[in-house]
N, CA, C and O atoms as a DFTB+ gen file, in Angstrom:
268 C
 N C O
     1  1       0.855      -1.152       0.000
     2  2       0.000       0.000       0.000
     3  2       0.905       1.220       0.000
     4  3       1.710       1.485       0.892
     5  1       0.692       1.911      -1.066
     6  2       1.736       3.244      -0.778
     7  2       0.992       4.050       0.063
     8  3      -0.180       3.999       0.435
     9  1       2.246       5.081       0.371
    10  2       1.980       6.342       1.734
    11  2       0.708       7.333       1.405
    12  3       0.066       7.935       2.265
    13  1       0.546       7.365       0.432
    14  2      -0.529       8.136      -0.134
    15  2      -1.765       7.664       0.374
    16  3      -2.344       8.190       1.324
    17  1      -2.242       6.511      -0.357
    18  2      -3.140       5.432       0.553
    19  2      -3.401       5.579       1.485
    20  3      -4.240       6.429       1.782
    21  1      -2.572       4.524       2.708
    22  2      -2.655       4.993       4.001
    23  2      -3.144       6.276       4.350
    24  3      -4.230       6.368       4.923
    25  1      -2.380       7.410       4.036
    26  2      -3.034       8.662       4.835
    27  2      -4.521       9.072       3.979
    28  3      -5.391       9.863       4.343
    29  1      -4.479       8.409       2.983
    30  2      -5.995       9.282       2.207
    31  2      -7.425       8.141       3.116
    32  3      -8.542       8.591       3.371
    33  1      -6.977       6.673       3.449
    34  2      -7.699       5.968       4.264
    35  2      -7.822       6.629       5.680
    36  3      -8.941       6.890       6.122
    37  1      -6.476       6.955       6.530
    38  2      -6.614       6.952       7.589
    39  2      -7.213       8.264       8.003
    40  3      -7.655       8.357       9.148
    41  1      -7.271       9.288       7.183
    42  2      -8.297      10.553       7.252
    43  2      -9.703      10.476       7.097
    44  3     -10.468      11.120       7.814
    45  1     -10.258       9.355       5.762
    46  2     -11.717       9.022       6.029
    47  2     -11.851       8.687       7.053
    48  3     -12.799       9.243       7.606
    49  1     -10.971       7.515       8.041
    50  2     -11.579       6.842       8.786
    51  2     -11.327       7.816      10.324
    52  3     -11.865       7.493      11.383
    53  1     -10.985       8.272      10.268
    54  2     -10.831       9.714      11.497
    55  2     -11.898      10.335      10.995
    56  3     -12.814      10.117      11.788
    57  1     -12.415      11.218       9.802
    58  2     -12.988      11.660       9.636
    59  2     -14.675      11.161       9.806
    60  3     -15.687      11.782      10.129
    61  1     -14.480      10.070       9.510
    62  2     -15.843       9.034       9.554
    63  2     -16.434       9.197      11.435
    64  3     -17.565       9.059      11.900
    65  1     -15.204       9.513      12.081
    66  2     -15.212       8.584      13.186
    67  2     -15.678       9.816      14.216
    68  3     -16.445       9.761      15.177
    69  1     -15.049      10.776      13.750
    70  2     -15.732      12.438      14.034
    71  2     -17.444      13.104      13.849
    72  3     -18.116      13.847      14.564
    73  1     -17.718      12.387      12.469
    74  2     -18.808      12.385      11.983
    75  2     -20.062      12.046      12.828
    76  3     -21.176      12.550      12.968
    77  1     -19.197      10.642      13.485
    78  2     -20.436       9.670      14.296
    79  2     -20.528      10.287      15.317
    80  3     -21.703      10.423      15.659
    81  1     -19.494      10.932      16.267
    82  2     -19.724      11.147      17.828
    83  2     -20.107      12.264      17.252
    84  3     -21.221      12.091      17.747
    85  1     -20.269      13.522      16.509
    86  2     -20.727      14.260      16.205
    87  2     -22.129      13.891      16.408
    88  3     -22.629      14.245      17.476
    89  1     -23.063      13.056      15.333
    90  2     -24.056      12.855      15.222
    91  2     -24.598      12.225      16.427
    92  3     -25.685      12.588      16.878
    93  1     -23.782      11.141      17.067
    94  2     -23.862      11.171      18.415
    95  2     -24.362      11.679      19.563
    96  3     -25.218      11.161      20.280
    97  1     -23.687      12.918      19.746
    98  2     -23.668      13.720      20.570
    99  2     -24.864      14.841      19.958
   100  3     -24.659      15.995      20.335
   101  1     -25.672      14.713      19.366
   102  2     -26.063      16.163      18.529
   103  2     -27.249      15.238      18.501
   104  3     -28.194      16.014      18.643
   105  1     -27.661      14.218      18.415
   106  2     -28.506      13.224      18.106
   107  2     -29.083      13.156      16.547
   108  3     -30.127      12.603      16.204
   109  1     -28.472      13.611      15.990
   110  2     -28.324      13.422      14.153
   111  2     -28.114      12.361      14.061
   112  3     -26.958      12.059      14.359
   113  1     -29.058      11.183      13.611
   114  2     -29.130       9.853      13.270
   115  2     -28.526       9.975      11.861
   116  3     -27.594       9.206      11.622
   117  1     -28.889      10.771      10.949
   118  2     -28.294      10.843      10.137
   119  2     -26.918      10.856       9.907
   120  3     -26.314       9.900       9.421
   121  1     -26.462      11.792      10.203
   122  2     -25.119      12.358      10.438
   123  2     -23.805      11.215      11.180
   124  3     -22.621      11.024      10.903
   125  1     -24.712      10.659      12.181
   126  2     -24.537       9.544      12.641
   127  2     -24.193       8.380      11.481
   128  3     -23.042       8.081      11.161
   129  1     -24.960       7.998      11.118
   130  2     -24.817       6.708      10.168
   131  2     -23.683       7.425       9.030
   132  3     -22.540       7.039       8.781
   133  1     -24.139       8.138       8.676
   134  2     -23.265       8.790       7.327
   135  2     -21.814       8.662       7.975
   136  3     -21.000       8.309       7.122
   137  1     -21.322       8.824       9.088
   138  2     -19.592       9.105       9.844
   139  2     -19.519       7.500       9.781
   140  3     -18.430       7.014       9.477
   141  1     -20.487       6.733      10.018
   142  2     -19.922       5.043      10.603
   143  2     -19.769       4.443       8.640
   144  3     -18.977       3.680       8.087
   145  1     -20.840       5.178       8.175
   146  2     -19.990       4.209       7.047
   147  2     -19.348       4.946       6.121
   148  3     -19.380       4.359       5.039
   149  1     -18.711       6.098       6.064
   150  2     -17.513       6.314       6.037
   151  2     -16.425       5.550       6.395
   152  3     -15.616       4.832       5.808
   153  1     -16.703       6.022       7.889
   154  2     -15.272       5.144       8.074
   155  2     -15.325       3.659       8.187
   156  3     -14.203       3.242       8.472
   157  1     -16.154       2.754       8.078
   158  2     -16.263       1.090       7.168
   159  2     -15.918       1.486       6.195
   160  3     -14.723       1.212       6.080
   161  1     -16.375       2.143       5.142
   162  2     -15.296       2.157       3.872
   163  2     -14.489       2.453       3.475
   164  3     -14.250       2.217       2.291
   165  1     -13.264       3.438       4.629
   166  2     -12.255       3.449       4.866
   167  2     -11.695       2.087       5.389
   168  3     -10.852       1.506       4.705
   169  1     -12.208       1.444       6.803
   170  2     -11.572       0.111       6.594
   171  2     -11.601      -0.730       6.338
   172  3     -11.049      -1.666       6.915
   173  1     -12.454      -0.800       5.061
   174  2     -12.442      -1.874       4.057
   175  2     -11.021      -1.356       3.165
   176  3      -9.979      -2.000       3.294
   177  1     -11.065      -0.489       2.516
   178  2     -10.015      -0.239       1.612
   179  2      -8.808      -0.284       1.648
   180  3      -8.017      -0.470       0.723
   181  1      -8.500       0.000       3.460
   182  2      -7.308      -0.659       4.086
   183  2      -7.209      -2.049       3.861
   184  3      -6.109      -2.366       3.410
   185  1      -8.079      -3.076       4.043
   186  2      -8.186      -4.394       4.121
   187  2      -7.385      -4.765       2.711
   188  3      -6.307      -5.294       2.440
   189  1      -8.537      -4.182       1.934
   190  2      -8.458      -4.525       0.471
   191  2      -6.930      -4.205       0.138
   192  3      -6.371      -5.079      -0.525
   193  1      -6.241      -3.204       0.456
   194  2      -4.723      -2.585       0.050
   195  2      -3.571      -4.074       0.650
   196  3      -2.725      -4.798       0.125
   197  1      -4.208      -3.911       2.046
   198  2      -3.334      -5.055       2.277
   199  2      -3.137      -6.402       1.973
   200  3      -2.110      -7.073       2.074
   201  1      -4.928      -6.900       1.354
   202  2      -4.505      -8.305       0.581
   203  2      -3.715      -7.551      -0.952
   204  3      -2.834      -8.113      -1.603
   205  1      -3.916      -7.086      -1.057
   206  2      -3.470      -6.833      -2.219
   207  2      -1.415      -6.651      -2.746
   208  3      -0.757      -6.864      -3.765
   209  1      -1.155      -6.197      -1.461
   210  2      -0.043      -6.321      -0.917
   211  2       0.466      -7.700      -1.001
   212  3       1.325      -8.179      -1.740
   213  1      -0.479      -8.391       0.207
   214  2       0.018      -9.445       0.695
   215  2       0.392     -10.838      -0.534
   216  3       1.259     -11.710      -0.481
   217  1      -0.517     -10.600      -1.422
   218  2      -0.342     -11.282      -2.651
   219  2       0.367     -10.943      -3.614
   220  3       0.580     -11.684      -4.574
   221  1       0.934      -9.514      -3.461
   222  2       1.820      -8.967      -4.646
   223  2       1.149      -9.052      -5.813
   224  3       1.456      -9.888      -6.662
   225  1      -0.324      -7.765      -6.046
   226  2      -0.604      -6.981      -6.854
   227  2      -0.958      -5.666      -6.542
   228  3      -2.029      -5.077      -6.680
   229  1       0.533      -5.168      -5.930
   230  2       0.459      -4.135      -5.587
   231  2       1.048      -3.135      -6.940
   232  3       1.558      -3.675      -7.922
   233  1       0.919      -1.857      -6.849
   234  2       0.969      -1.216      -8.138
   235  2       2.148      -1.684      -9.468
   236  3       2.124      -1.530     -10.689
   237  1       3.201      -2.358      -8.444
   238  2       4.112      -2.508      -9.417
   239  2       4.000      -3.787     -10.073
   240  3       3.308      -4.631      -9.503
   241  1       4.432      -4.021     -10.925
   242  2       4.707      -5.497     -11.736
   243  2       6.009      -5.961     -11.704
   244  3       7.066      -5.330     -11.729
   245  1       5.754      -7.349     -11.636
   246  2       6.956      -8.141     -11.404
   247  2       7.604      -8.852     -13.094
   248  3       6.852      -9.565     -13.759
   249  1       8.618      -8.620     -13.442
   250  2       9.209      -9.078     -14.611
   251  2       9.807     -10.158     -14.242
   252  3      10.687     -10.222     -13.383
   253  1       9.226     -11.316     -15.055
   254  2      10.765     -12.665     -15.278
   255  2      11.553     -12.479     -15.987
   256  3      11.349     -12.593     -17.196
   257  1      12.592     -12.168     -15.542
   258  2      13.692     -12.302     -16.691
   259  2      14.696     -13.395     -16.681
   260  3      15.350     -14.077     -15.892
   261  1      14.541     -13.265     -17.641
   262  2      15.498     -14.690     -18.317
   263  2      17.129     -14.242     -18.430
   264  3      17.485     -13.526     -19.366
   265  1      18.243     -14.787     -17.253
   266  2      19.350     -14.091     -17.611
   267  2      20.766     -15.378     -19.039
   268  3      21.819     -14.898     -19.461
């Protein structure tokens, strides 16, 4: 997962997470739900980065070369 990633995830999911105790605290059910799945689809996309990693199809490609 490049650095970019990470921080563009880990801001939805702060941001998501702000959203909720916001709505929370304010009793905006709306506002509420809208912050929680935010940030679920922030950590899904983390998930997703890291199998993606973990299997090596991460952005780069791997060459066989034949020496």
């Amino acid at each position: 997962m490049s650095g970019t990633d990470k921080i563009r995830n880990k801001v939805d999911e702060v941001s998501g997470r702000v959203k909720q105790e916001v709505g929370r605290a304010t009793g905006d059910r709306s506002l509420e739900a809208r912050g929680r799945a935010k940030k679920t689809g922030a950590n899904l996309k983390q998930a997703g980065e890291k199998i993606k990693d973990a299997f090596g199809f991460g952005g780069r490609r791997r060459r066989n070369r034949r020496i």
